[in-house]
C-alpha positions in Angstrom: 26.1 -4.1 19.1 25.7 -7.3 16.7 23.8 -7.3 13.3 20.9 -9.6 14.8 20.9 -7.3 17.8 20.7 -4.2 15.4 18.1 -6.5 13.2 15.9 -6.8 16.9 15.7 -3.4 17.6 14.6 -2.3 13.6 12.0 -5.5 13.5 10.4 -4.6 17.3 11.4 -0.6 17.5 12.0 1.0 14.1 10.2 -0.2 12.0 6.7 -0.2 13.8 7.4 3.5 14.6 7.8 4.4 11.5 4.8 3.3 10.3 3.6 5.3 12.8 4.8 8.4 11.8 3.9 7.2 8.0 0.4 7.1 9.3 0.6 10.2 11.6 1.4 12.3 8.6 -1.3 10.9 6.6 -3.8 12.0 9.5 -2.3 15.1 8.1 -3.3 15.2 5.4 -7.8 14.3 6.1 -10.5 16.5 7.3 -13.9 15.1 7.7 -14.6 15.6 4.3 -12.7 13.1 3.5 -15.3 10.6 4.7 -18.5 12.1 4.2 -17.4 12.2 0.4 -18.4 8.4 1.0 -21.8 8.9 1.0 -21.3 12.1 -1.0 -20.0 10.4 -3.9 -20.5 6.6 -3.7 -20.4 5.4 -6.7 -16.6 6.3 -7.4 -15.9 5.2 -4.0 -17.3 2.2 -4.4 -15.6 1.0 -7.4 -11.8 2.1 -6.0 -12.1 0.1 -3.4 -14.0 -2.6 -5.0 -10.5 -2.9 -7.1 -8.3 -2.1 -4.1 -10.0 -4.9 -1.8 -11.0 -7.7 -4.2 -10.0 -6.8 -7.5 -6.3 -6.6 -6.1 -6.1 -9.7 -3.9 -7.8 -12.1 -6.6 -5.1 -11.0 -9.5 -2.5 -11.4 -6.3 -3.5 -15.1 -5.8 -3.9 -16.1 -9.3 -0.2 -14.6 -10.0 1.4 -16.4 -7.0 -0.2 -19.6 -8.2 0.8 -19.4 -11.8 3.9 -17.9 -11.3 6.9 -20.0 -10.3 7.4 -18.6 -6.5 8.8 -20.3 -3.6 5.9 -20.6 -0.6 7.5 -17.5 1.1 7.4 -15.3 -2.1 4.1 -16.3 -2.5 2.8 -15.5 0.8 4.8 -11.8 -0.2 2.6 -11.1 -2.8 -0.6 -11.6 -0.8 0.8 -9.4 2.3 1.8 -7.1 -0.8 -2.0 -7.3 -2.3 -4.2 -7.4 1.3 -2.7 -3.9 2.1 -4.1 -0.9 1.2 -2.6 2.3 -0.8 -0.3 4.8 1.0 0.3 8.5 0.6 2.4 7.3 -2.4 -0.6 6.7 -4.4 -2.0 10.3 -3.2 1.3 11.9 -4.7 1.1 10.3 -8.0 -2.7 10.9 -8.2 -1.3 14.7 -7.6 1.2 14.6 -10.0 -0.7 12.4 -12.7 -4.0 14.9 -12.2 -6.0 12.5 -11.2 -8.6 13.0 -8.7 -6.7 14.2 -5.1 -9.8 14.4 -3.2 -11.1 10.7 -4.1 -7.4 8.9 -4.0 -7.3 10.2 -0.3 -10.4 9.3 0.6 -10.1 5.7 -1.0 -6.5 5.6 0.9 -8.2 6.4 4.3 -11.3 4.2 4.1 -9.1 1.2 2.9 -6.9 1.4 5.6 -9.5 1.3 8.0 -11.0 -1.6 6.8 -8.0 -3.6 6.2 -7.3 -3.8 9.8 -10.2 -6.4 10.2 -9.5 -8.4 6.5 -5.8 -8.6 6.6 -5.6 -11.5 9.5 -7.9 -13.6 8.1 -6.6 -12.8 4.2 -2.9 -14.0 5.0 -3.3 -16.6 7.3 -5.7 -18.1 4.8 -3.0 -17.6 2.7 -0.3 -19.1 5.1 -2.4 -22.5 5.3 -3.1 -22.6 1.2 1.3 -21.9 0.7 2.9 -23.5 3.3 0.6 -26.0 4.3 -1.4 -27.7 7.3 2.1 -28.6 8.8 3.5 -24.9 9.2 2.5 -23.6 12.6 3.2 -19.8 10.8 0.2 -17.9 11.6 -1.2 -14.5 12.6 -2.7 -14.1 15.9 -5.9 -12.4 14.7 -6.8 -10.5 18.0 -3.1 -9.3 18.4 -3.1 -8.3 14.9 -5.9 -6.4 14.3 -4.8 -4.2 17.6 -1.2 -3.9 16.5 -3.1 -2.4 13.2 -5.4 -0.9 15.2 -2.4 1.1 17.2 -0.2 1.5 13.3 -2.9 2.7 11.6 -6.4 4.3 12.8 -4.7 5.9 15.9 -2.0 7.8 14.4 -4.5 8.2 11.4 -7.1 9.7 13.9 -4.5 11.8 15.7 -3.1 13.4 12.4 -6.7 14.5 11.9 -6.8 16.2 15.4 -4.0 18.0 14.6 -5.1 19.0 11.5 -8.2 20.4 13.3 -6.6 22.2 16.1 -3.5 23.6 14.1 -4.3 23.8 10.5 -1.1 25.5 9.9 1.5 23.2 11.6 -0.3 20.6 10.1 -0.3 21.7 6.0 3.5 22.7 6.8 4.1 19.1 8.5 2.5 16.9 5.6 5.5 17.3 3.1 8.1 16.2 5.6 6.2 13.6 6.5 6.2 11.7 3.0 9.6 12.7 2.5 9.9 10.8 5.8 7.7 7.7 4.5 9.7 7.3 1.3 13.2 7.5 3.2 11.5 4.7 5.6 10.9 2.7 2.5 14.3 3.0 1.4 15.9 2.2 4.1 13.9 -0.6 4.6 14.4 -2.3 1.3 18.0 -1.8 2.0 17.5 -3.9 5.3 16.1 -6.4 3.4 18.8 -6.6 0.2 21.2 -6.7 3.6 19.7 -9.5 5.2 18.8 -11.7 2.1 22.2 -10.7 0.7 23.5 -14.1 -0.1 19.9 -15.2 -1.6 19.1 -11.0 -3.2 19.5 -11.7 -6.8 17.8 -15.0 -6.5 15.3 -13.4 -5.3 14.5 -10.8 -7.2 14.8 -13.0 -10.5 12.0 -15.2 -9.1 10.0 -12.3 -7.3 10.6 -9.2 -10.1 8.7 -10.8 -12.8 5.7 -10.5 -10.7 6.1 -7.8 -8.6 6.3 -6.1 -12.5 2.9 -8.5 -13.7 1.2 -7.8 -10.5 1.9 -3.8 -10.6 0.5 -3.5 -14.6 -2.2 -6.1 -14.8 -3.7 -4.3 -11.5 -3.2 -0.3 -12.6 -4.4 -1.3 -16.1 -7.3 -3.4 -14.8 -8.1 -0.7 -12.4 -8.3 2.2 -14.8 -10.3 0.1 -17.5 -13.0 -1.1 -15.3 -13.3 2.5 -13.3 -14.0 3.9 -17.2 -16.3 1.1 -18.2 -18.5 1.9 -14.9 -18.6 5.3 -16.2 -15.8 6.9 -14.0 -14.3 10.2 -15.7 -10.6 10.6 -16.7 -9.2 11.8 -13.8 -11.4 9.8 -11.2 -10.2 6.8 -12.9 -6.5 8.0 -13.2 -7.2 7.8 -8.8 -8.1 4.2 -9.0 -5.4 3.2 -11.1 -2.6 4.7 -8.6 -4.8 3.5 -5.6 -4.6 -0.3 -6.7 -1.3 -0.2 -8.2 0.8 1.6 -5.6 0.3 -0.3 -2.1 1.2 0.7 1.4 4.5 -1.3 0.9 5.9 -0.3 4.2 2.8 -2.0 6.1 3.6 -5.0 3.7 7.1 -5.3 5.2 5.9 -4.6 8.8 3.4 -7.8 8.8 6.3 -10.2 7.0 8.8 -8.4 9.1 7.9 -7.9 12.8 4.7 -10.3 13.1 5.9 -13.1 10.9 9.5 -12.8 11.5 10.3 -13.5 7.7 12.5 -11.3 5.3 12.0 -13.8 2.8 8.1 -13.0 3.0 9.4 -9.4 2.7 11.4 -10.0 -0.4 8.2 -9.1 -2.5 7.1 -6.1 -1.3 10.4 -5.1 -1.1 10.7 -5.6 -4.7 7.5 -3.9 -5.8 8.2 -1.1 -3.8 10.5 -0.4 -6.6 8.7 -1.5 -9.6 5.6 0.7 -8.8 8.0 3.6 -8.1 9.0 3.2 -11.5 6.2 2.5 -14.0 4.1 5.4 -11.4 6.8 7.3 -13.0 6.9 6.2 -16.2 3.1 6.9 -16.3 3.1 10.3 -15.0 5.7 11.5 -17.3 3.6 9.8 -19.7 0.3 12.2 -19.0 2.1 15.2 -18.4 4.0 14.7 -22.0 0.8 13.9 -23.5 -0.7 16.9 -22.0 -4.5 15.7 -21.9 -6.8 17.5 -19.3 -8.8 15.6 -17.1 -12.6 15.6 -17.8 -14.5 18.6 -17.0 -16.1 16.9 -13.6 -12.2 15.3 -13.1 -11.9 17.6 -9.7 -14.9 16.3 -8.6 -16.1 12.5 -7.4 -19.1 11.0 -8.3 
């Protein structure tokens, strides 16, 4: 088998399943709960994923216009930004005691909606980087069911599961992000394999704002979730929920609908980058060994 024969079946096969799975395990993961806390708890809702669907996207487009980016990179850091959090963000809410029960909620509501903004977002964004004369689009229709069939299905049959075999399920959930971070490492080494005569070229032009994009949105996240009156641990949620993206969606869209590593280079590259200040920051809590406000287990 050839390497663009291998690079078919991961673009059309692996990859798509995998996200799959990703998903699957993050059904896993919800009960109903998870949604009624919506209406439960509004107000905290509402702010994450004011910052995770417009906060995040505006800071997104500013960066790729004032940063020097080739049209492709750009276009990467808007797939990168139009993409809700994954179970990453969860983790590091868990590990950075924050609030578990709003970062999953948040994760789950965002990536319902973001099957219907994402076409229009980056196909906007295709016609403002690459111009009128690019014929680079995404089918909307096509799109929002191949999102539809990635996302809310294997979403909605994790929470089956998780109804009918509690058990299997909680033992399940662990494997499965193990599973999603191997995924995303194996997938950023397709990418480094594939750009490999353009990789460091790309990463000094697309690091510096992968690493802008990653702070400027955590920070901005956590100070406006405090200023609207969001406790510690609450807004400790938001911060991991816009700073640390679904990457491996990210790569799917530049990957297998758009047929572009270079598109891919990005998130690719942020996948990384948040991996490493979401570190950085949680060794950073636990060393300063604060405790989360009093109502921190608890949205509002």
């Amino acid at each position: 088998m050839s390497g663009e024969e291998l690079a078919g079946i991961i673009k059309v096969q692996v990859i798509p399943w995998s996200l799959f799975l990703i998903m699957l395990g993050m059904g896993l993961s919800l009960i109903p709960d998870d949604f009624r806390r919506v209406l439960k708890y509004p107000r905290a809702v509402v702010v994450g994923l004011g910052c995770q669907l417009l906060l995040l996207p505006i800071i997104g487009f500013a960066l790729a216009n004032l940063m020097p980016l080739s049209p492709e990179l750009a276009v990467g850091v808007m797939l990168l930004a139009v993409c809700p959090g994954g179970t990453t963000s969860n983790l590091f809410a868990h590990l950075g005691r924050g609030d578990v029960a709003l970062s999953v909620t948040l994760t789950a509501v965002a990536s319902i909606i973001t099957v219907f903004t994402i076409p229009f977002i980056v196909n906007a964004s295709l016609l403002y980087f690459l111009g009128e004369t690019s014929t680079l689009t995404l089918p909307v229709g096509r799109t929002i069911l191949t999102l539809v069939l990635l996302t809310i299905v294997p979403i909605s049959l994790g929470m089956l599961i998780r109804n009918w075999r509690p058990a299997f399920a909680i033992r399940a959930e662990p494997h499965v992000k193990r599973f999603a971070i191997l995924v995303l490492a194996g997938l950023i080494a397709l990418i480094i394999f594939q750009q490999r005569d353009v990789v460091i070229d790309h990463l000094i032009a697309a690091g510096p704002v992968s690493l802008v994009l990653n702070i400027s949105t955590m920070a901005a996240g956590f100070v406006i979730a405090r200023w609207l009156r969001l406790n510690r641990a609450q807004s400790l949620s938001v911060t991991f929920e816009v700073g640390l993206q679904n990457s491996s969606l990210a790569i799917l869209l530049a990957v297998s609908l758009l047929q572009s590593y270079e598109m891919s280079t990005t998130p690719a590259i942020y996948s990384m980058v948040m991996f490493a200040t979401a570190g950085l920051l949680v060794y950073w809590l636990n060393r300063k060994g604060d405790t989360p406000d009093a109502t921190g287990s608890q949205a509002q």
